[in-house]
Phi, psi and omega in degrees: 000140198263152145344298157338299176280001205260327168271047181242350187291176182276128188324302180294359142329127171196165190277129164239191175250149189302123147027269190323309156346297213262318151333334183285115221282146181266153190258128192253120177251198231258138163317114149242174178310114168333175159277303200312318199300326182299333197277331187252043202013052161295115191308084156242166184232101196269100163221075161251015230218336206044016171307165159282131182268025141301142150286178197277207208280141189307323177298345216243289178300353183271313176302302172305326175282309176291290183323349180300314190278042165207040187288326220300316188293124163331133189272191208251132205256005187256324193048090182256327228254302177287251194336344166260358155302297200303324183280317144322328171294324156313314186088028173228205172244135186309302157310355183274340184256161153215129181256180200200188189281071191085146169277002142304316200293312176309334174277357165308310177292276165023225207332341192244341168301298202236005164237141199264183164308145173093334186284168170241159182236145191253104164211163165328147152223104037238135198229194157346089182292358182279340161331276197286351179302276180350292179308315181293314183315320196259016156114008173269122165328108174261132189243131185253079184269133185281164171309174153282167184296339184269345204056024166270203201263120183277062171323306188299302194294003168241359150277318165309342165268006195299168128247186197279010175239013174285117180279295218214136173234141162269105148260114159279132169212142320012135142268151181265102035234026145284350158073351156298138189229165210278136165269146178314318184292314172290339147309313190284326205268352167267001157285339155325326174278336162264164197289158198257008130320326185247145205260137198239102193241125169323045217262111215243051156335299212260328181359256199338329169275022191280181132288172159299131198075341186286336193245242192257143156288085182305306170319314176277359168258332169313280196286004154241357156228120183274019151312302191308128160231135173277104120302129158205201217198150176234021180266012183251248189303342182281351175065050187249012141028283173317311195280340184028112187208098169231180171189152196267161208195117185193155189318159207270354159282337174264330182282331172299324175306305204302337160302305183282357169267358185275170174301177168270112151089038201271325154234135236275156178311323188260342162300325207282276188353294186283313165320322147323296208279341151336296215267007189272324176240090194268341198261013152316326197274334200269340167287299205314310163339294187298306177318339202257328169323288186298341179257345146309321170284323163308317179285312166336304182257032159269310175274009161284295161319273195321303199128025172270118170287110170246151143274134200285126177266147198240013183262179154291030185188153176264125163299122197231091195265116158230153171291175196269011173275317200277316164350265146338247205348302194296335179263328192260357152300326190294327153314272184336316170266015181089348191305080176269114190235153153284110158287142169217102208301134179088006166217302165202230165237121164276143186224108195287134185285116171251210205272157177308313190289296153319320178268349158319319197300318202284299168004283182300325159324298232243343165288311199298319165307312181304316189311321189304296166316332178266352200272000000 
């Protein structure tokens, strides 16, 4: 082709984007303060967001400070250092983990680790959102089973959905935003029901705000099915949100993929640091933990009491099922009163558990709406 011709193409030529691209649902994160708001002190309460309202743990912002001064350098593009923490911390091995950006990125490696076009990934709806963005991208069928009445994961109907183009099924627990969690018993007996070709990943974002007992022994269905992969994260009870470091716990040929599909250097000298100095003060993170336990409960059965129907949550953050009439009412009190929560049109609210005096706040809100109603 000569020049000639290549600047003969037609003026409406232009670079588009791929099908699966321009297709894609946007993943909408948790509403924050405005500038104006910021700029006129307005008292908000961002718990849209499920962060920690701790700041972070002193050992952890203390690590991050010595690492600055060696940012001008590339981190360690293996985190040979982090990952042999996180398998002590575990009871695994350093090749059994690989970490990403946050445990989306890793599940970002997932899904481009083991699906081709076409192939399918099996999850809940409604759950995570970032689940079907992920899948379409990289050109995989996201198969969508709705909850259950309880509002957890309708296990038996995602085993009936599996087919022969089935990769990879996603459980969250907690799930994310209904705070329902997977019970140990009913995980083992549905790995049992699927085939040991597909990889079945645990995804325990919230683990650390669980009780004890609610949900899966995951580590012990990991070693009895080499199916099984673990997610988790350290942007949630660890508070490293900002630093985005999360990592997968998976056979030790899927963790090498998995390795090998991330971006390079993708988590920064000061995220691998500050995870370290995290899992160094486990039993600090675990008072902020508990304390967030108790107020989660506190609120549960406050709003119980008004007449709000909750399923008991094992996350940082509370559940609201509504229609988009109530929905709406309920997101412009909540505005009004400064108030930031996750909304999700057609099914409810998320409301993340903070501090006493913020969840007081929500309390109140949401008695004044019970009263309105009764009025």
């Amino acid at each position: 082709m000569t020049s000639d011709q290549i600047l003969a193409a037609p003026e409406s030529a232009h670079p588009t984007l791929r099908a699966a691209v321009s297709g894609l649902p946007s993943y909408v994160p948790g509403r924050r303060a405005s500038s104006a708001e910021r700029s006129a002190g307005v008292d908000i309460a961002a718990l849209a967001s499920n962060e920690s309202h701790y700041e972070p743990l002193p050992a952890a912002a203390a690590a991050v400070a010595e690492a600055a001064g060696r940012m001008n350098r590339y981190p360690d593009m293996a985190a040979v250092e982090l990952r042999e923490r996180i398998a002590g911390h575990l009871g695994v091995t350093a090749a059994e983990v690989a970490v990403g950006p946050g445990s989306v990125g890793v599940l970002q490696q997932i899904i481009a680790g083991l699906c081709d076009a076409g192939d399918e990934v099996i999850f809940a709806w409604r759950s995570f959102e970032a689940y079907p963005i992920l899948v379409e991208l990289a050109g995989a069928r996201a198969v969508r089973i709705p909850l259950d009445a309880a509002e957890g994961h309708d296990l038996e109907a995602m085993a009936e959905a599996v087919t022969e183009r089935t990769k990879v099924i996603l459980l969250c627990t907690p799930n994310n935003p209904t705070g329902v969690p997977i019970s140990h018993g009913r995980l083992e007996a549905f790995l049992r029901s699927v085939r040991s070709d597909i990889l079945v990943v645990i995804d325990e974002a919230y683990v650390e705000y669980a009780e004890a007992g609610s949900g899966p022994d995951s580590l012990a269905l990991y070693r009895g099915y080499p199916n099984v992969c673990i997610l988790r994260t350290f942007s949630k009870a660890y508070g490293l949100a900002g630093l985005r470091v999360g990592y997968a716990v998976a056979a030790p040929e899927i963790a090498e993929g998995l390795r090998r599909t991330a971006i390079p250097f993708a988590v920064t000298a000061l995220a691998q640091q500050a995870a370290i100095a995290s899992l160094d003060a486990a039993e600090e993170m675990e008072l902020r933990v508990s304390a967030v336990r108790d107020e989660r409960s506190r609120m549960a059965a406050r709003l119980e009491a008004q007449g709000w129907t909750l399923q008991p949550s094992q996350g940082n953050f509370l559940w609201i099922r509504a229609d988009d009439g109530l929905r709406g009412r309920l997101v412009a009190a909540f505005d009004q009163a400064g108030i930031m929560v996750r909304a999700y049109q057609g099914d409810g609210i998320r409301i993340t558990v903070a501090d006493p005096a913020s969840n007081d706040r929500v309390l109140q809100v949401l008695e004044t709406k019970v009263l309105e109603a009764r009025a």
